[in-house]
C-alpha positions as CSV (number, residue, x, y, z in Angstrom):
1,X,16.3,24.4,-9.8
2,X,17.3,22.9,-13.5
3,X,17.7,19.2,-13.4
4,X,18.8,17.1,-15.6
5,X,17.0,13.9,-15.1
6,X,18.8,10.6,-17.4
7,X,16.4,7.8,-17.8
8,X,13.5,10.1,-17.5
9,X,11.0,7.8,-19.7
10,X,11.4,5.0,-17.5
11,X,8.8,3.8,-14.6
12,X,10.8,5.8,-11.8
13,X,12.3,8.3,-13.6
14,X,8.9,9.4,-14.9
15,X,7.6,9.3,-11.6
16,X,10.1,11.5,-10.0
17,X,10.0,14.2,-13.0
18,X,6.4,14.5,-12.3
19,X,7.0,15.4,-8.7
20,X,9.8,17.4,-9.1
21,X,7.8,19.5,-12.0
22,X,5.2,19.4,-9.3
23,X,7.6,21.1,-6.8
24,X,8.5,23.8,-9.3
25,X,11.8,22.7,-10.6
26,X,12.9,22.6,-14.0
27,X,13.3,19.4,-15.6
28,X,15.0,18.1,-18.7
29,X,14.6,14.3,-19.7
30,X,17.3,12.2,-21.0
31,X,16.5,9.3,-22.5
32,X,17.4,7.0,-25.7
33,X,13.8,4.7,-25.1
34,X,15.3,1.8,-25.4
35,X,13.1,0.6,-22.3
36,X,11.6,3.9,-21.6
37,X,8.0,5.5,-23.5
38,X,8.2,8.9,-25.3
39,X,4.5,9.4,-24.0
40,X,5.9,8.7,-20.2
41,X,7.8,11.7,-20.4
42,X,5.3,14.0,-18.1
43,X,4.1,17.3,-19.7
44,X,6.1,20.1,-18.9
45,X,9.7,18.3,-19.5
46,X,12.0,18.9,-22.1
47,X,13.4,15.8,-23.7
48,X,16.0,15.1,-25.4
49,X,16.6,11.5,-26.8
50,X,20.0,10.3,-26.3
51,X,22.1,8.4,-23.9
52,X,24.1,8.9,-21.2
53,X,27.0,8.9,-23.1
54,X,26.0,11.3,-25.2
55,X,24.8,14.1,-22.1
56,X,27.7,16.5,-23.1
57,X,25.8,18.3,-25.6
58,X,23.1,18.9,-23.3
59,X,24.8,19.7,-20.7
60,X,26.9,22.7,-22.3
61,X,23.9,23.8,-23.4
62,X,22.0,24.4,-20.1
63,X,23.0,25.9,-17.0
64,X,21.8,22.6,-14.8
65,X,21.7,22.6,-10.8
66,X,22.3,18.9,-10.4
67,X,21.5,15.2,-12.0
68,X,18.9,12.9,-10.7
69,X,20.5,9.3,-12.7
70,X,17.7,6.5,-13.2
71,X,19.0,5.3,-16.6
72,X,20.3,2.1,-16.5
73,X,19.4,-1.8,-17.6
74,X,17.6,-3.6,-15.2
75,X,16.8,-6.9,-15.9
76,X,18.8,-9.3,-13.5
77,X,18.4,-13.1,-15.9
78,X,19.9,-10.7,-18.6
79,X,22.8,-9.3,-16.8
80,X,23.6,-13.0,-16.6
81,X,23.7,-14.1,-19.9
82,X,24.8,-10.6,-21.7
83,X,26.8,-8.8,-19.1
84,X,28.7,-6.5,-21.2
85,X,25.3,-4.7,-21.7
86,X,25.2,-4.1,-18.1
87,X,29.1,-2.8,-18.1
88,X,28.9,-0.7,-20.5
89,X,25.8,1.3,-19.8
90,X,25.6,1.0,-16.2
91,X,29.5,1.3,-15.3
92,X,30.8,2.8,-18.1
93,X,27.9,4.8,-19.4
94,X,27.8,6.4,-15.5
95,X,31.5,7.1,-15.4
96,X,31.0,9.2,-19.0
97,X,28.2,11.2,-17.4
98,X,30.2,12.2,-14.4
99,X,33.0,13.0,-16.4
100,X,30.6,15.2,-18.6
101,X,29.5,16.9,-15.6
102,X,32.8,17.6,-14.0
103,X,34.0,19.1,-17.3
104,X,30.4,21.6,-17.2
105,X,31.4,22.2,-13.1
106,X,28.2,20.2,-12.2
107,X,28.9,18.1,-9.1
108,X,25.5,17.4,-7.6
109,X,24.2,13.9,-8.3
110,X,21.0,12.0,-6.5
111,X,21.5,8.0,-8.1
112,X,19.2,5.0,-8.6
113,X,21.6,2.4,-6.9
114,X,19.5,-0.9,-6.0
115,X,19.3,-3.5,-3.5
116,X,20.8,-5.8,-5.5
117,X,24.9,-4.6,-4.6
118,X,24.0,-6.4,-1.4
119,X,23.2,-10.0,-2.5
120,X,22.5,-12.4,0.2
121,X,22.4,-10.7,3.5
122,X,23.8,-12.7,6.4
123,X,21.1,-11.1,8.7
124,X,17.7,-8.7,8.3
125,X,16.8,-5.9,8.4
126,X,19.6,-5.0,5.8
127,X,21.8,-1.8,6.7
128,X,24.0,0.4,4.6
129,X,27.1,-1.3,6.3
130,X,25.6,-4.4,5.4
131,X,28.5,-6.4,3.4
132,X,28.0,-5.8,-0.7
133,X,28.4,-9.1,-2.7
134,X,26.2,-9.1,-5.4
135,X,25.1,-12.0,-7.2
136,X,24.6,-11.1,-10.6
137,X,25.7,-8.3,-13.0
138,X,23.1,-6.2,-12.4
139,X,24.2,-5.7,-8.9
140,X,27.5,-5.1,-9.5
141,X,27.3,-3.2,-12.0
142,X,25.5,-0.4,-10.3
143,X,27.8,-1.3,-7.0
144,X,30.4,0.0,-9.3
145,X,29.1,3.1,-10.0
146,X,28.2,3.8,-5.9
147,X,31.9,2.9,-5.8
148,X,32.8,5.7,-8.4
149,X,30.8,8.2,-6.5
150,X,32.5,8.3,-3.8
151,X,35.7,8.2,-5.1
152,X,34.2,11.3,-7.3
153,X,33.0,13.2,-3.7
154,X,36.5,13.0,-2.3
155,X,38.6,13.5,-5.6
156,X,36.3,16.0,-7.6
157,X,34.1,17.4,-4.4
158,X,31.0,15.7,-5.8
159,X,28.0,16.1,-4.0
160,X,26.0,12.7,-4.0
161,X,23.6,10.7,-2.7
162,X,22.7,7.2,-3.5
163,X,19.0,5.6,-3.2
164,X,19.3,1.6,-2.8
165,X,16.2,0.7,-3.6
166,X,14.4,-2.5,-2.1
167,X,11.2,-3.8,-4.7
168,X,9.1,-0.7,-6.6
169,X,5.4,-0.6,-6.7
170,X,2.5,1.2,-7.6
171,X,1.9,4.0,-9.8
172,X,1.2,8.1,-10.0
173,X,-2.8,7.9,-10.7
174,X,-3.9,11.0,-12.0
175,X,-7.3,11.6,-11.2
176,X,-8.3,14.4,-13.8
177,X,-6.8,12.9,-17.0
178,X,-6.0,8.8,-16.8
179,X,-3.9,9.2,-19.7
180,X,-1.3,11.0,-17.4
181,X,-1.1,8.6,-14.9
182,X,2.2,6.8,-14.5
183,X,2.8,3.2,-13.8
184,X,4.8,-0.1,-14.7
185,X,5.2,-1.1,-18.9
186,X,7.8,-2.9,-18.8
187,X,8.1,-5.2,-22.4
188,X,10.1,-8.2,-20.3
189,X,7.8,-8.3,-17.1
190,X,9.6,-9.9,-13.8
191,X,8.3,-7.8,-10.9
192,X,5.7,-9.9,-8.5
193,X,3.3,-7.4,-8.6
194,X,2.4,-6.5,-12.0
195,X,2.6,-10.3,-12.9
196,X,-0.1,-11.1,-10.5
197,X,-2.0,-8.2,-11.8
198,X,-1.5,-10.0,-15.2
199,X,-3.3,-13.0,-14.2
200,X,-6.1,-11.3,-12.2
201,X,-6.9,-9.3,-15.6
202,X,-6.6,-12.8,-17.3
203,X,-3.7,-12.0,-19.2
204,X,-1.4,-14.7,-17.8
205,X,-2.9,-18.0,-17.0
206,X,-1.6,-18.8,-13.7
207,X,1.3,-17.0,-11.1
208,X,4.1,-19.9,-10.4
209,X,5.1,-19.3,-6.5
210,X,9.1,-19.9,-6.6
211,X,9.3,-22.0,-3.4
212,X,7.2,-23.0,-0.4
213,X,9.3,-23.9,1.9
214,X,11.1,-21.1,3.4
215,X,11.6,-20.6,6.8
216,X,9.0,-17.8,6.7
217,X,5.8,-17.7,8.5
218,X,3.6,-19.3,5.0
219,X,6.9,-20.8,3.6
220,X,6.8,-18.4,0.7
221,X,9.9,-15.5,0.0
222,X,9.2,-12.2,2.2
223,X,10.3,-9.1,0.6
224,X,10.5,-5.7,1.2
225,X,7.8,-2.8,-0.9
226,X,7.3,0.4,-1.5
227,X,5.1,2.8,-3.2
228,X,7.0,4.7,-5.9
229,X,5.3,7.7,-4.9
230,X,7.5,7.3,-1.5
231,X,10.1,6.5,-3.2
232,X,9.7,9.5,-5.6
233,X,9.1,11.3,-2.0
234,X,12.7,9.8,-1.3
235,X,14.5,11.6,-3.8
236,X,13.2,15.2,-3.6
237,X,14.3,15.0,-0.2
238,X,17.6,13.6,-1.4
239,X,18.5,16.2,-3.8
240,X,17.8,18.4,-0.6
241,X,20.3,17.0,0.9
242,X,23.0,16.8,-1.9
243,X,22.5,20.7,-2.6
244,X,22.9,21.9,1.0
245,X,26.1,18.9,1.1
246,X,27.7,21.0,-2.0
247,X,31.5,20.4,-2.1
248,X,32.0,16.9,-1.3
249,X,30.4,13.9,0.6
250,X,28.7,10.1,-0.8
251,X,25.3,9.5,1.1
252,X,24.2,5.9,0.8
253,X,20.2,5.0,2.1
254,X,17.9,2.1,1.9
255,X,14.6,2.9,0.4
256,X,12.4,0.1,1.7
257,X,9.0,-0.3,4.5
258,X,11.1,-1.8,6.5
259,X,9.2,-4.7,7.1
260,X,8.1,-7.4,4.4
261,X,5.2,-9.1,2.5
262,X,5.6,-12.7,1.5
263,X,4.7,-13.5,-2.2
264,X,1.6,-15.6,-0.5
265,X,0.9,-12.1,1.3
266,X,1.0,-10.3,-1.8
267,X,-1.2,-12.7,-3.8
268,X,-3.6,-12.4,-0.9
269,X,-3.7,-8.3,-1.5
270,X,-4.3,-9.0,-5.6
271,X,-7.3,-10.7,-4.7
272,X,-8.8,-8.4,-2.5
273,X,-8.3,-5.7,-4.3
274,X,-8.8,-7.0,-7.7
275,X,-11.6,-9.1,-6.5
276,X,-10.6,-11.6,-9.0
277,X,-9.4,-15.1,-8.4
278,X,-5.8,-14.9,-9.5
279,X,-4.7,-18.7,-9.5
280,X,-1.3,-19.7,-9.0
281,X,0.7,-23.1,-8.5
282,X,3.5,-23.8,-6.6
283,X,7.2,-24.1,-8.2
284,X,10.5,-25.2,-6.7
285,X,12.7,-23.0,-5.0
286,X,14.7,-20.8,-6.9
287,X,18.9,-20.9,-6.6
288,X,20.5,-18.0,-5.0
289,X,16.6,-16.6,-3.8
290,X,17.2,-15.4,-0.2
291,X,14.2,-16.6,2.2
292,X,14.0,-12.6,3.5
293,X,15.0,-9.4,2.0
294,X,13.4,-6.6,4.5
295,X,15.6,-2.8,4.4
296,X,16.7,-0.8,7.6
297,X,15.8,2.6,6.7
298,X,16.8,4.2,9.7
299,X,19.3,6.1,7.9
300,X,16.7,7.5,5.7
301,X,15.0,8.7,8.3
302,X,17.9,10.2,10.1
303,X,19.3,12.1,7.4
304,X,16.3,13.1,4.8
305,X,13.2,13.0,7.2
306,X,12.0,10.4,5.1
307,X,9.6,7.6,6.0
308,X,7.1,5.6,3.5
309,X,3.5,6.1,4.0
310,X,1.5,3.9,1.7
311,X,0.8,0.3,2.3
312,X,0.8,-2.8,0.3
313,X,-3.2,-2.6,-0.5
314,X,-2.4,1.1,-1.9
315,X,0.6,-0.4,-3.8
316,X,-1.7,-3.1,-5.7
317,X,-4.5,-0.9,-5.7
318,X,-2.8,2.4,-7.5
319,X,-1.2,-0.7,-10.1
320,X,-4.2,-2.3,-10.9
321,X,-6.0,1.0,-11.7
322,X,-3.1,2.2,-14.0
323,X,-3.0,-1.6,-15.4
324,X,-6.8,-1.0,-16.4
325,X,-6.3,2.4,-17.8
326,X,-3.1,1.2,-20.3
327,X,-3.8,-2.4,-20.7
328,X,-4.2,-1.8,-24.6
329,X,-0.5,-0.3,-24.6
């Protein structure tokens, strides 16, 4: 197939264009690097450097089989403070691309939705009929677009599938050339992982441990991880599932283990792995930070085969090895 693939520089997006180059498909990459790398685009891709509100051109111009959509802003303190960045290019930005593709009769669409459009759960494991209310812009902002696909699927016989992803790790290690490997470079870091990985390397001088007194089994948050090659995993199998669903229907799954690693938990796996101290203090709680955040991904399962397969130790170990190969980045 051709695939269009927006936000194709990015951590997960590159990912996933490796793999689905790797399966044979097509790919073009969309992207306007303004969090994304150039040299993260995987050999093999075409890209184009623009945004998502400017995918028209690209779109007349190649006969594409569907849209895998990762690019969006991410960073949850910032949604807070500058929210109309998350409006217009995760709302509005998506509704312009879907309007682009419904003018080019393109109507198969796997999305990057998040965890986040749930907020605080009122119980765990978290299911797709789990009330939404997010808590910050972020959330709802991409809980917007989930809204507008399947209002698309039933108005405009759009074909979509949307991947609520719990918390990212890892990276694509390749073996034969390092410099191909794929992994985490994010310029404003605030995943758990790759901080802790920070302070192992000696980057960061300490890790601060945002409460210790849940009611968790070592007081510390629990949340749920999984290896971005799974998730990458995830979303072949998804577009699978949009292509043979062609003419209308909005499939919403959980990408998570299914089970959860408390920040003490994952501290415990830096060190082991790293074989490096890694200190870290303890901090107060944060407001609004849920004790537990663990995904059902039964529907998963059920409907794309899909399961994860790699474990919290493969998680930190694949990181820290991509972490050693582009620490000078």
């Amino acid at each position: 197939m051709r695939l269009l693939v927006t936000g194709g520089a990015g951590y997960i997006g590159s990912v996933v264009t490796a793999e689905l180059l790797g399966a044979g498909h097509q790919v073009t990459v969309l992207d306007d690097l303004s969090t994304g790398h150039a040299d993260a685009v995987p050999d093999g891709a075409e890209f184009v450097r623009a945004s998502i509100t400017e995918a028209d051109p690209v779109l007349a111009a190649g006969e594409f089989d569907a849209v895998l959509h990762f690019a969006a802003k991410s960073l949850v303190p910032e949604s807070v403070v500058a929210p109309e960045l998350y409006w217009h290019n995760n709302t509005v930005g998506s509704l312009a691309l879907l309007d682009s593709m419904r003018r080019h009769d393109l109507r198969t669409i796997v999305f990057s939705s998040t965890a986040a459009t749930y907020g605080e759960p009122d119980s765990v494991p978290i299911e797709e009929t789990s009330p939404t209310r997010p808590t910050n812009p972020y959330g709802a902002s991409k809980l917007a677009v989930d809204h507008l696909l399947t209002s698309y699927a039933g108005a405009h016989r759009f074909s979509a599938v949307s991947l609520r992803y719990f918390n990212v790790a890892g990276a694509r290690i390749d073996g034969e050339d390092p410099a191909r490997s794929l992994g985490e470079r994010h310029a404003t870091e605030t995943h758990l992982i790759p901080i802790a990985l920070q302070v192992a390397a000696g980057s960061r001088p300490q890790l601060q441990v945002n409460g210790v007194h849940y009611p968790t089994p070592d007081g510390s948050c629990v949340r749920d991880y999984i290896h971005v090659l799974d998730l990458a995993d995830a979303h072949l199998r998804a577009l699978e599932h949009a292509v043979a669903h062609a003419g209308g229907g909005h499939l919403i799954c959980n990408l998570g283990s299914g089970s959860g690693s408390s920040v003490r938990e994952v501290l415990d796996s830096v060190r082991r792995i790293t074989g490096r101290p890694t200190p870290a203090v303890d901090a107060p709680n944060r407001p609004g930070d849920p004790a537990v955040l663990i995904a059902s991904n039964d529907r998963a399962a059920a409907e794309l085969g899909w399961r994860p397969t790699r474990d919290l130790d493969r998680m930190v170990a694949d990181a820290w090895q991509f972490y050693r190969q582009h620490s000078h980045d």
